[in-house]
C-alpha positions in Angstrom: -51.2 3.2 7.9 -50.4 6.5 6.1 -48.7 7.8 9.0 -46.4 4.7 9.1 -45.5 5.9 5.7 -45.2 8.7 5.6 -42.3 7.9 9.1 -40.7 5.5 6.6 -40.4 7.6 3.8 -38.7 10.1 6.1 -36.2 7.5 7.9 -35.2 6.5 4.3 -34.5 10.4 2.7 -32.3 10.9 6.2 -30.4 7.2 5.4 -29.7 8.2 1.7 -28.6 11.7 2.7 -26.3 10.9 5.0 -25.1 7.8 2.1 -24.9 10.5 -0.1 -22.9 12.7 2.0 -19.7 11.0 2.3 -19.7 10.3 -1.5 -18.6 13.7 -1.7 -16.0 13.0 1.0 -12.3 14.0 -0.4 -8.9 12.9 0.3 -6.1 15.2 1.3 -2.4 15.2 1.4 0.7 16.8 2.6 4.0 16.9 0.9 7.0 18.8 2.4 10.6 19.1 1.1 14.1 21.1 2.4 13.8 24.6 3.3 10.4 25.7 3.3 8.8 23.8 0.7 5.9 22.3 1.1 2.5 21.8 -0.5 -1.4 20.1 0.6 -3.8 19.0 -1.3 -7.7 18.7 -0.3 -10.9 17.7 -2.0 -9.3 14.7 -4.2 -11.6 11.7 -5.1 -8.7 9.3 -4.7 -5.1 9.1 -2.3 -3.3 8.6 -5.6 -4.9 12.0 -6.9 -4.1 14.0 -3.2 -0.6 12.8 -3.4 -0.1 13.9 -7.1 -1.3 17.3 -6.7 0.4 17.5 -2.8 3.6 16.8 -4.5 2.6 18.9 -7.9 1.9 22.0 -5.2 5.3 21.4 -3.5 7.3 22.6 -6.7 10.7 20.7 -6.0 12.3 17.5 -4.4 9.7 16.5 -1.7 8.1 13.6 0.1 4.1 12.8 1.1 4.2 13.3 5.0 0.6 12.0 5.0 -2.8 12.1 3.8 -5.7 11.6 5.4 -9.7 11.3 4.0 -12.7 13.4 4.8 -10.3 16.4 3.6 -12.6 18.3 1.7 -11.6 22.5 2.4 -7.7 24.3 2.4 -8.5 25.0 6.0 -8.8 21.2 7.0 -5.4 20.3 5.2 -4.0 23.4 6.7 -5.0 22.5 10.1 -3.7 19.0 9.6 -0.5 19.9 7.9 0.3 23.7 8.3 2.8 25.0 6.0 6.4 25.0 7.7 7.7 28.1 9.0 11.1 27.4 9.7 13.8 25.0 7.6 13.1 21.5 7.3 15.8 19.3 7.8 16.2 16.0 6.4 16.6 12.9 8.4 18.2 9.8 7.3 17.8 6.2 7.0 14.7 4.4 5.4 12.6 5.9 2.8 14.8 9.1 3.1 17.5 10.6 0.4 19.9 11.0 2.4 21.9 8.1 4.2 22.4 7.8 8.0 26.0 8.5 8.6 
């Protein structure tokens, strides 16, 4: 009997560890505007907070290009969303600023 106990009480430390372990899961987001700005954001408890501080880190006129969760570390969101090293060019049409011509 205290052996069956003792297997219980470790199955249920390993079930709330893991539970507990993707409580501290974060979301991440990627914002990029024209030329080479661009900003990510990683470790936020909410989407809404990755996208405001994506788009706060992008300092201008920029757009979320996703987000993702289980984003918890710089190098994730880089790895996701590396910063651009070349111009970005707008397209057009739907969701965009600029019209299609």
């Amino acid at each position: 009997m205290h052996k069956r106990l003792i297997i219980l009480a470790s199955f249920l430390v390993l079930m709330g560890a893991g539970s507990i372990s993707t409580a501290w899961a974060g979301w991440g987001c990627a914002a990029r505007g024209s030329g080479t700005l661009w900003g990510n954001s990683w470790k936020a408890p909410t989407e809404q907070r990755a996208i405001n501080l994506a788009m706060v880190n992008c300092h201008g006129d920029c757009y979320i290009v996703g987000c993702s969760p289980d984003v918890n570390t710089l190098k994730q969101a880089a790895a996701l969303w590396p910063a651009p090293t070349t111009s970005i060019t707008h397209g057009c049409g739907f969701g965009r600023h600029n019209k299609c011509p």
